[in-house]
C-alpha positions as CSV (number, residue, x, y, z in Angstrom):
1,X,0.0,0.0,0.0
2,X,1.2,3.5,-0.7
3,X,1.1,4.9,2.5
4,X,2.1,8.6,1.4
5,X,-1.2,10.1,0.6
6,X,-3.6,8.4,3.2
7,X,-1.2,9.4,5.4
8,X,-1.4,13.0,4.5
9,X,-5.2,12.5,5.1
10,X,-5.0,11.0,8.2
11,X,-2.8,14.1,9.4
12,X,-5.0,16.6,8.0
13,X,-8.8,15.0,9.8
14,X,-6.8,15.1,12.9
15,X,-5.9,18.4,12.3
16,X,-9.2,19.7,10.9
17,X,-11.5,17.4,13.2
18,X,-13.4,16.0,10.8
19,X,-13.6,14.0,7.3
20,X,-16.0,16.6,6.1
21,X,-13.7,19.7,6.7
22,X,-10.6,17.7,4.7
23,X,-13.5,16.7,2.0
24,X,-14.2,20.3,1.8
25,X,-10.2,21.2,1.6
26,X,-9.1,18.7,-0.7
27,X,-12.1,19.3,-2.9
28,X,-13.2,15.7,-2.8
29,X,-16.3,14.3,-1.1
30,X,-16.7,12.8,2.6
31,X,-17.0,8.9,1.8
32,X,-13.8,9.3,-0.2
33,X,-12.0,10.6,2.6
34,X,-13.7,8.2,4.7
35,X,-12.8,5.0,2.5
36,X,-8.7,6.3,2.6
37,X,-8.7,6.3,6.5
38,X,-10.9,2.8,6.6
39,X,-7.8,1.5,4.2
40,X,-5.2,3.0,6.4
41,X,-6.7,1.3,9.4
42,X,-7.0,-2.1,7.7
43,X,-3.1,-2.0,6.5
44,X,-2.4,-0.6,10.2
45,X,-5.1,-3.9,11.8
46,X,-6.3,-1.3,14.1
47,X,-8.5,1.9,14.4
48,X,-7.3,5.2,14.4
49,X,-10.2,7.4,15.3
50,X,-13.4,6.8,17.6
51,X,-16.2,7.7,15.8
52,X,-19.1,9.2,17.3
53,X,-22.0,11.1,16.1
54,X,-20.8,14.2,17.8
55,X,-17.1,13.8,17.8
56,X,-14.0,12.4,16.2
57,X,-11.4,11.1,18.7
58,X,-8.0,9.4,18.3
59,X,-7.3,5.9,19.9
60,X,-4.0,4.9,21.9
61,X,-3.1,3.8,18.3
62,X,-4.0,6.8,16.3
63,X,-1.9,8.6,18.9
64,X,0.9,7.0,18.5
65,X,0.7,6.9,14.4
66,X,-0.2,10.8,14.3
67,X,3.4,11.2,16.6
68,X,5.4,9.4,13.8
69,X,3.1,10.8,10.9
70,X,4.1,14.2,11.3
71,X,7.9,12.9,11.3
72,X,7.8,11.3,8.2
73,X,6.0,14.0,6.2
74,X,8.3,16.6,7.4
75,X,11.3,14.0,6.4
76,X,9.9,13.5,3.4
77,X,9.4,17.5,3.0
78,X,13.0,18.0,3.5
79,X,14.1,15.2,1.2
80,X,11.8,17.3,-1.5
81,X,13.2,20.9,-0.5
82,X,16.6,19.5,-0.6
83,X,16.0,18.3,-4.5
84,X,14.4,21.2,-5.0
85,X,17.2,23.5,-3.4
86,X,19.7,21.8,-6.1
87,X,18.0,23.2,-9.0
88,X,17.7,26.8,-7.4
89,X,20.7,29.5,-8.0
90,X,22.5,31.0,-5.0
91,X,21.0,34.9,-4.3
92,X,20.7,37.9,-2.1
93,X,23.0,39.6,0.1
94,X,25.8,37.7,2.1
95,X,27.4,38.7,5.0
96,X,31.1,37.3,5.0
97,X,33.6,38.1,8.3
98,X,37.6,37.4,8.0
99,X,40.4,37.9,9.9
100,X,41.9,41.2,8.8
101,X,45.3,40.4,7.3
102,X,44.0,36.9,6.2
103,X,41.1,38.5,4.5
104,X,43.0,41.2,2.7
105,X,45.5,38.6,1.5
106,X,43.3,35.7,0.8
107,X,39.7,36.5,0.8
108,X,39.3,39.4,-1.3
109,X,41.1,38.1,-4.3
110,X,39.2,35.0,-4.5
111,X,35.9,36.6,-4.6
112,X,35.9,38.2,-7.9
113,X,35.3,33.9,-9.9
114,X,32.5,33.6,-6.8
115,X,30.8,36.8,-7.4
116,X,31.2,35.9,-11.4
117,X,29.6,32.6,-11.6
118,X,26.8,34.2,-9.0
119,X,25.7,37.1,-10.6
120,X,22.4,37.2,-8.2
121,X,24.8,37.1,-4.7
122,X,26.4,40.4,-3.7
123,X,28.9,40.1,-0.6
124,X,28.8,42.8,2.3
125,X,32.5,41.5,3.7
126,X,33.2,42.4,7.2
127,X,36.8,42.1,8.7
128,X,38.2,42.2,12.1
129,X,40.5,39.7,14.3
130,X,37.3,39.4,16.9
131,X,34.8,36.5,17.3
132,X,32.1,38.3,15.6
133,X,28.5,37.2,17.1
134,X,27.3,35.5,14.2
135,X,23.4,35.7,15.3
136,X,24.0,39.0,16.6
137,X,25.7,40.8,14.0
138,X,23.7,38.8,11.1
139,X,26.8,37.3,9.4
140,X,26.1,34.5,7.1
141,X,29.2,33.2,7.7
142,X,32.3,33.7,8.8
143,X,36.4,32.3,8.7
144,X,37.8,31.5,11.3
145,X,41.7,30.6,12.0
146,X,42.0,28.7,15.5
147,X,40.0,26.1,17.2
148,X,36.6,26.2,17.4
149,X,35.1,26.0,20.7
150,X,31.4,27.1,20.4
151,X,29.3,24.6,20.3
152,X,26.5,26.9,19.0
153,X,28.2,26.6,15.9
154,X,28.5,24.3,12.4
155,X,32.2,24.7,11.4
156,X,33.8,22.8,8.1
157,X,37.5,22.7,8.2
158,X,38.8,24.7,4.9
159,X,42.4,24.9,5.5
160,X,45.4,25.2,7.6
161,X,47.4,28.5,8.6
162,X,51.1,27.6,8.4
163,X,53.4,29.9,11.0
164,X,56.9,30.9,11.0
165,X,58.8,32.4,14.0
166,X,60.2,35.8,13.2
167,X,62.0,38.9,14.1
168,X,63.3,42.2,12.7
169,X,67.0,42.5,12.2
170,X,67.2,45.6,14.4
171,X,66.1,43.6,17.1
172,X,68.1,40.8,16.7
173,X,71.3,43.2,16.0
174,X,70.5,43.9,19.8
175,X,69.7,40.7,21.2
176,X,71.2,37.3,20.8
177,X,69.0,34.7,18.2
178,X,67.4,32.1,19.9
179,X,68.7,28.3,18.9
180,X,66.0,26.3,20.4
181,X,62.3,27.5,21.6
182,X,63.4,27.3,25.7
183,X,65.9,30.4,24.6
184,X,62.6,32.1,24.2
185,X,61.9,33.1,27.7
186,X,65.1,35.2,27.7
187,X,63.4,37.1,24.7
188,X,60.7,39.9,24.5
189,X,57.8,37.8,22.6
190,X,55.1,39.4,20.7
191,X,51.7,37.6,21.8
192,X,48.7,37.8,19.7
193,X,46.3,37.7,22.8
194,X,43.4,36.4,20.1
195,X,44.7,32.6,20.2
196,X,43.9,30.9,23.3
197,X,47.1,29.4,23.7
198,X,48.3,32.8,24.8
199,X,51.8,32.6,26.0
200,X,52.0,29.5,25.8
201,X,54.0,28.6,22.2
202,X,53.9,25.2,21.0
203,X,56.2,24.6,18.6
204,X,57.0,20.7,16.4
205,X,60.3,19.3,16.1
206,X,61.9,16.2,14.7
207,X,61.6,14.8,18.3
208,X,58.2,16.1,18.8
209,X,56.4,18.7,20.4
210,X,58.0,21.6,22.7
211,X,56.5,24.1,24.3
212,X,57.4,26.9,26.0
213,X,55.9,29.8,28.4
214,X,57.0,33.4,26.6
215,X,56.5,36.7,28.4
216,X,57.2,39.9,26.8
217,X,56.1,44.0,27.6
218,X,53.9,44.1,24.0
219,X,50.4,41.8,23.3
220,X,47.7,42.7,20.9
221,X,44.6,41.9,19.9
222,X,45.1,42.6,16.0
223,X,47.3,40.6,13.5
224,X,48.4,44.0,12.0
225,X,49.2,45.3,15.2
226,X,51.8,41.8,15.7
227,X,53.3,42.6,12.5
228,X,53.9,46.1,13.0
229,X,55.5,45.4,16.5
230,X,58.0,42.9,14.6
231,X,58.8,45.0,12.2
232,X,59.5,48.4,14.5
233,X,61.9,45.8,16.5
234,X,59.5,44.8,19.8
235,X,60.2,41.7,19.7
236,X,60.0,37.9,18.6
237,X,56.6,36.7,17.3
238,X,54.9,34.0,15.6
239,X,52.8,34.8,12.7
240,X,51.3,33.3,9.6
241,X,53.7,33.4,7.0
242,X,51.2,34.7,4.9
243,X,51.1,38.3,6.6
244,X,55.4,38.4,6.3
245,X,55.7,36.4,3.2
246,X,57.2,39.9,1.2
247,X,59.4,40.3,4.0
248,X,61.3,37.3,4.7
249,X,61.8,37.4,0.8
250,X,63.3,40.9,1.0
251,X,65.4,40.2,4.1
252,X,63.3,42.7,6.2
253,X,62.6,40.1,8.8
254,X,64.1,37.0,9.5
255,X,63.1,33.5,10.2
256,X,64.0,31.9,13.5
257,X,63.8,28.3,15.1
258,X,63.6,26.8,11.4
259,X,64.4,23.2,13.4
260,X,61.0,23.8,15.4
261,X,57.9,24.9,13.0
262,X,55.0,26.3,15.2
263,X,51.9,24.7,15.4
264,X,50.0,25.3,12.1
265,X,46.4,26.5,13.1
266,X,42.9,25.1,11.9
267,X,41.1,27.2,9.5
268,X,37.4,26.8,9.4
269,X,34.4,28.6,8.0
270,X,31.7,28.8,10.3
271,X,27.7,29.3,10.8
272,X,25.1,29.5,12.9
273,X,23.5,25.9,13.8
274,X,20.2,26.1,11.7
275,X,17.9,23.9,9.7
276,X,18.5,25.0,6.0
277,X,21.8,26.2,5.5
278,X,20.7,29.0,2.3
279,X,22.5,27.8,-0.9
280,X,24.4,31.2,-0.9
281,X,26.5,29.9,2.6
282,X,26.9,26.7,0.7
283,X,28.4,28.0,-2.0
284,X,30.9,30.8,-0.5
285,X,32.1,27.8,1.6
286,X,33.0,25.2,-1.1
287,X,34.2,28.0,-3.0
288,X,36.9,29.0,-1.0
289,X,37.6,25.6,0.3
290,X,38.2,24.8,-3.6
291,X,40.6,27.7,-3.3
292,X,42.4,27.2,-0.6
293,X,42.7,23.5,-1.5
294,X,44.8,25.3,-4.5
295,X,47.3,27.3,-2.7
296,X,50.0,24.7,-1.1
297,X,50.1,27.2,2.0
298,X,46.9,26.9,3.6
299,X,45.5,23.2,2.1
300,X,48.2,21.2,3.9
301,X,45.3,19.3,6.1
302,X,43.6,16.0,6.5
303,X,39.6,16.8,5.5
């Protein structure tokens, strides 16, 4: 028996109260209505309804069928608006967030194919090192580099952030190089107070991991701010070697510790937990991931 449409029927009398009412709906008569819940019943071998001349109850039964009913119609709903969403084209306005230098670097020049092959999606790109509230501050969706910790939130891995150990020569004209990451803690470090590792470094080496407590008179809260302390000579910081990749070419800072490669970071993109992710998030996200997954520095992950 195909249980789709009688069930649909049986959902709607409960609903409505009576077989007339759904007649009256559906544009169909009473006894037809009628003969679809008798059928239902006799697959079921039981009765759904009490029938009285006054009223229309459920049994123990119908109770319980109603309960799982309403499941599988509203699977069977999404299974339909999923097909459906296939054949739809991304649109409207989304709200992106990005780190600053990351986004700069990385973001922005990967939009121009996106917003190409979606003519209908326009992007409203908002950038800043801070965990944006994504609810709050109505952001689609947003990359982040560091572990994820909200549970309030769907995050897909895109990429890793690869980071190098650097300093200015000024600075290192006036203080001795570190050789291995315990020389740090005779250092001034630069600590980007975003990552919740703080002063704590971890660093990877051929005989595993080290880690080390750094302490240092300048922190901030900004990527841009790290790089401009390393490069006016305040000290020793890890960075993405994205946001110094000009100057360790050109000499203008150097690369320390190249024996012990800090801890590459996580890069996700995430959104707000929600039934229907809108095709527009969907497609920013494989987008870039399809991207990234191109450029040798940020797609050296395990999916």
């Amino acid at each position: 028996m195909d249980l789709l449409g009688p069930m649909r029927t049986f959902v709607r009398v409960v609903e409505a109260g009576s077989f007339t009412a759904v007649a009256d709906e559906l544009n169909t008569t009473q006894p037809t209505i009628s003969r679809q819940i008798g059928a239902l019943e006799e697959h079921l071998r039981t009765r759904l309804f009490t029938r009285t001349t006054r009223a229309l109850t459920l049994t123990d039964d119908g109770r319980v069928f109603y309960e799982h009913a309403l499941r599988a119609l509203e699977a069977v709903s999404e299974a339909e608006g999923a097909v459906g969403r296939r054949r739809q084209k991304p649109s409207g306005l989304l709200r992106l967030a990005a780190p600053v230098v990351f986004g700069r670097l990385h973001v922005v020049p990967r939009l121009p194919p996106f917003l190409k092959r979606y003519p209908d999606v326009s992007i409203d790109l908002i950038m800043g090192d801070g965990f944006a509230d994504l609810v709050e501050q109505g952001i689609d969706v947003a990359i982040r580099v560091g572990d994820i910790t909200d549970p309030g939130l769907i995050a897909r891995r895109i990429g890793t952030v690869q980071r190098v150990t650097v300093a200015s020569p000024a600075y290192l004209k006036a203080h001795r190089a570190p050789k291995v990451p315990a020389d740090l803690v005779d250092h001034q470090c630069i600590v980007y107070s975003r990552l919740a590792t703080g002063n704590r470094w971890l660093f990877e080496s051929a005989d595993g991991p080290v880690a080390v407590e750094v302490s240092g008179r300048y922190r901030a809260d900004n990527s841009e701010a790290v790089r401009d302390g390393v490069l006016g000579g305040l000290g020793i910081a890890v960075i993405p070697t994205f946001a110094f990749a000009r100057e360790i070419e050109t000499g203008a800072v150097k690369v320390l510790l190249q024996d012990y490669a800090p801890r590459p970071l996580p890069m996700h993109a995430v959104y707000a937990s929600r039934r229907f992710v809108p095709l527009k998030v969907r497609a920013i996200i494989d987008h870039l991931a399809h991207e990234f997954s191109l450029d040798a520095r940020l797609s050296s992950f395990t999916a």
